[in-house]
C-alpha positions as MATLAB code, in Angstrom:
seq = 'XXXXXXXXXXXXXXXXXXXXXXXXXXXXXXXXXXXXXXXXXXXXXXXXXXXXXXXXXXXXXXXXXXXXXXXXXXXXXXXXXXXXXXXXXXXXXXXXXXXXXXXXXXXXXXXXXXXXXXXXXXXXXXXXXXXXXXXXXXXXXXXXXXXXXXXXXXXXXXXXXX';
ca = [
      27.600   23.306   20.757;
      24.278   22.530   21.316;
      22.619   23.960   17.498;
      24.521   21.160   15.945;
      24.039   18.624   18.143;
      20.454   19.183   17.895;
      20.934   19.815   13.772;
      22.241   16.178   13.749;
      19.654   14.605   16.065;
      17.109   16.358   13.736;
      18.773   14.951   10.581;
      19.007   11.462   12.066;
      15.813   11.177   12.965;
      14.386   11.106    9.464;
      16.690    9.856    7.428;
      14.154    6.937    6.916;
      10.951    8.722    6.335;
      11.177    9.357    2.826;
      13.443    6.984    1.723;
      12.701    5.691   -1.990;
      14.152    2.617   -3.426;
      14.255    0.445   -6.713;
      13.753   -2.864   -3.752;
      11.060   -3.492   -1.063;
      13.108   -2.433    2.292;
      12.489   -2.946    5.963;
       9.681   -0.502    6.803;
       8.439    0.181    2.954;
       4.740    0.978    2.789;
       4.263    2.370   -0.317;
       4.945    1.012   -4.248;
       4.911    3.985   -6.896;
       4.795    2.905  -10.346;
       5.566    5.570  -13.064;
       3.270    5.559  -15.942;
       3.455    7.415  -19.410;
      -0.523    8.197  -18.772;
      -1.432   11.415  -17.919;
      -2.909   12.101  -14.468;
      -6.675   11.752  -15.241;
      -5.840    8.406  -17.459;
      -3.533    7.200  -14.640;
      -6.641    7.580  -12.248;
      -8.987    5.796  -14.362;
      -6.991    2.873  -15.534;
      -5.858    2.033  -11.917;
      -9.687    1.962  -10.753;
     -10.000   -0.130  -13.996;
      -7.763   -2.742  -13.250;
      -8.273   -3.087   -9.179;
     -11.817   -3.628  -10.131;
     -10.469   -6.175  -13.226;
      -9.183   -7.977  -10.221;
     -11.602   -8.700   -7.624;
     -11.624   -5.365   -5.946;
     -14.443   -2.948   -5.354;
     -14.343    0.779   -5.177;
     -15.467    2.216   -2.257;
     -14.340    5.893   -2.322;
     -13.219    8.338   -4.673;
     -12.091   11.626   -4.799;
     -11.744   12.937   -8.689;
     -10.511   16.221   -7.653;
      -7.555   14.679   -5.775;
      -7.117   11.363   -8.013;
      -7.446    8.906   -4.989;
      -9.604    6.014   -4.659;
      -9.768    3.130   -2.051;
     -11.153   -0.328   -2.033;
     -13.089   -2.187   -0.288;
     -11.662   -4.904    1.623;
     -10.594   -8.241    0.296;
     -10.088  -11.524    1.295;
      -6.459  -12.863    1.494;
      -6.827  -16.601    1.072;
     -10.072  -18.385    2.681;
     -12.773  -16.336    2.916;
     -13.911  -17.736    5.902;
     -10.267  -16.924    7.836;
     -12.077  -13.438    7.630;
      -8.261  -11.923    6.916;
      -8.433   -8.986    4.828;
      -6.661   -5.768    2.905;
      -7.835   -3.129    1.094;
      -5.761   -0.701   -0.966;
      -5.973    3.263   -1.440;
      -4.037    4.950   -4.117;
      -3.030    8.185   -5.042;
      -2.194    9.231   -8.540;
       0.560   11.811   -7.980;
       1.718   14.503  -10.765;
       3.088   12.852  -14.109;
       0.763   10.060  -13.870;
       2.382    8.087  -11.010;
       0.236    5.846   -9.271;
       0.650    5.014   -5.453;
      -0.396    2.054   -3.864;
      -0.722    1.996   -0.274;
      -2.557   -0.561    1.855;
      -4.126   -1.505    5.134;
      -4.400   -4.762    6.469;
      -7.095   -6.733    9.054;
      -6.343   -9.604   10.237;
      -8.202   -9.411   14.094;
     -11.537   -9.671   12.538;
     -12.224  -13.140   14.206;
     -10.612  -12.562   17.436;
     -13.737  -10.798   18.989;
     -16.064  -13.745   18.218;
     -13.682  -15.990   19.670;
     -14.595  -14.615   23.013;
     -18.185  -13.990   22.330;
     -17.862  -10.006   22.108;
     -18.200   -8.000   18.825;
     -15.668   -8.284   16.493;
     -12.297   -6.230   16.249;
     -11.743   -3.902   13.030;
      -8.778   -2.682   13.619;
      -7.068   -1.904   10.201;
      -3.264   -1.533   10.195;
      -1.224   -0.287    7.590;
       0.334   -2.822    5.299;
       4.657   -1.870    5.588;
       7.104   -5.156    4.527;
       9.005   -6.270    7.861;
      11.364   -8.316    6.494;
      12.997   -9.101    3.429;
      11.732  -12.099    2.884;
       7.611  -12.120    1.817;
       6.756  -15.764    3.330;
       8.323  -14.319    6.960;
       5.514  -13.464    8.377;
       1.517  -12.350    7.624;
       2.775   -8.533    7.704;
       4.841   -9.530    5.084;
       2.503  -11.823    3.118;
      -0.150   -8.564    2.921;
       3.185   -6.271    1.494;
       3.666   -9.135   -1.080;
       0.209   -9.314   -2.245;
       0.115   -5.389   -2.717;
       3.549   -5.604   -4.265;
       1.826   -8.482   -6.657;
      -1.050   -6.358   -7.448;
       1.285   -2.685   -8.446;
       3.667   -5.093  -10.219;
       0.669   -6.614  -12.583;
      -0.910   -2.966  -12.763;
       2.774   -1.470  -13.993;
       3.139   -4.561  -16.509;
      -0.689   -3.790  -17.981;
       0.035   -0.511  -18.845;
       3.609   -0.276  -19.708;
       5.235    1.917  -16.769;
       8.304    3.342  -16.991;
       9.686    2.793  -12.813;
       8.451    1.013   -9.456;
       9.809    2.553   -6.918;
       9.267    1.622   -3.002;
       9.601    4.035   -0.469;
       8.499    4.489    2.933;
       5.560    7.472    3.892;
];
């Protein structure tokens, strides 16, 4: 009695991890978007556009076909509220956008003691993308993967949680 019991615990517990969807969902932290590029094209187009857009590169990895950003600004500059994206271009040319999010940067010179850095990673909370500024930082990632999959005619986004 107590093998399937713990069988179904085991299976319950991560039914969500993994999940992939053609939506944004409660707990979504990654967009994939499906190219018809191969791998090495994939990699170099996506660094293309993020930098097309305002972002700078601040690591790469050729061998593995991941880069990450630097961070940007979301809104004022001076709010000192910030993102920065990594992605991952997966067999078949799919590129994955993942994020982190940092918006405690100011909350340490408030009180006269060296500002927080504490990056978070960027997952939609809600369903709706004005909810709250968890949800604002999924939106602008979902923005940026949606205008990256339009440039270069993909074939699927898909969401789906890491």
């Amino acid at each position: 009695m107590k093998t399937p019991l713990l069988f179904v615990l085991l299976l319950s517990a991560g039914i969500g991890y993994g999940q992939r969807a053609t939506e944004p969902f409660r707990g979504c932290n990654e967009i994939e978007v499906a190219t018809a590029l191969t791998d090495s094209a994939a990699y170099k187009s996506a660094g293309r556009y993020l930098i097309a857009q305002g972002f700078t590169i601040d690591r790469t990895e050729r061998d593995f076909y991941t880069l990450s950003t630097k961070e940007k600004p979301l809104g004022n500059p001076a709010a000192q509220i910030g993102w920065r994206l990594n992605i991952t271009v997966k067999p078949g040319g799919v590129v994955v956008f993942r994020g982190e999010q940092n918006y405690n940067t100011r909350s340490g010179a408030v009180l006269g003691v060296a500002p927080a850095r504490a990056w978070v990673p960027i997952a939609a909370k809600t369903a709706n993308p004005k909810k709250s500024l968890d949800d604002v930082f999924f939106e602008e990632m979902r923005q940026t993967a949606l205008a990256f999959y339009a440039s270069f005619d993909g074939k699927e986004v898909y969401y789906s949680k890491r």
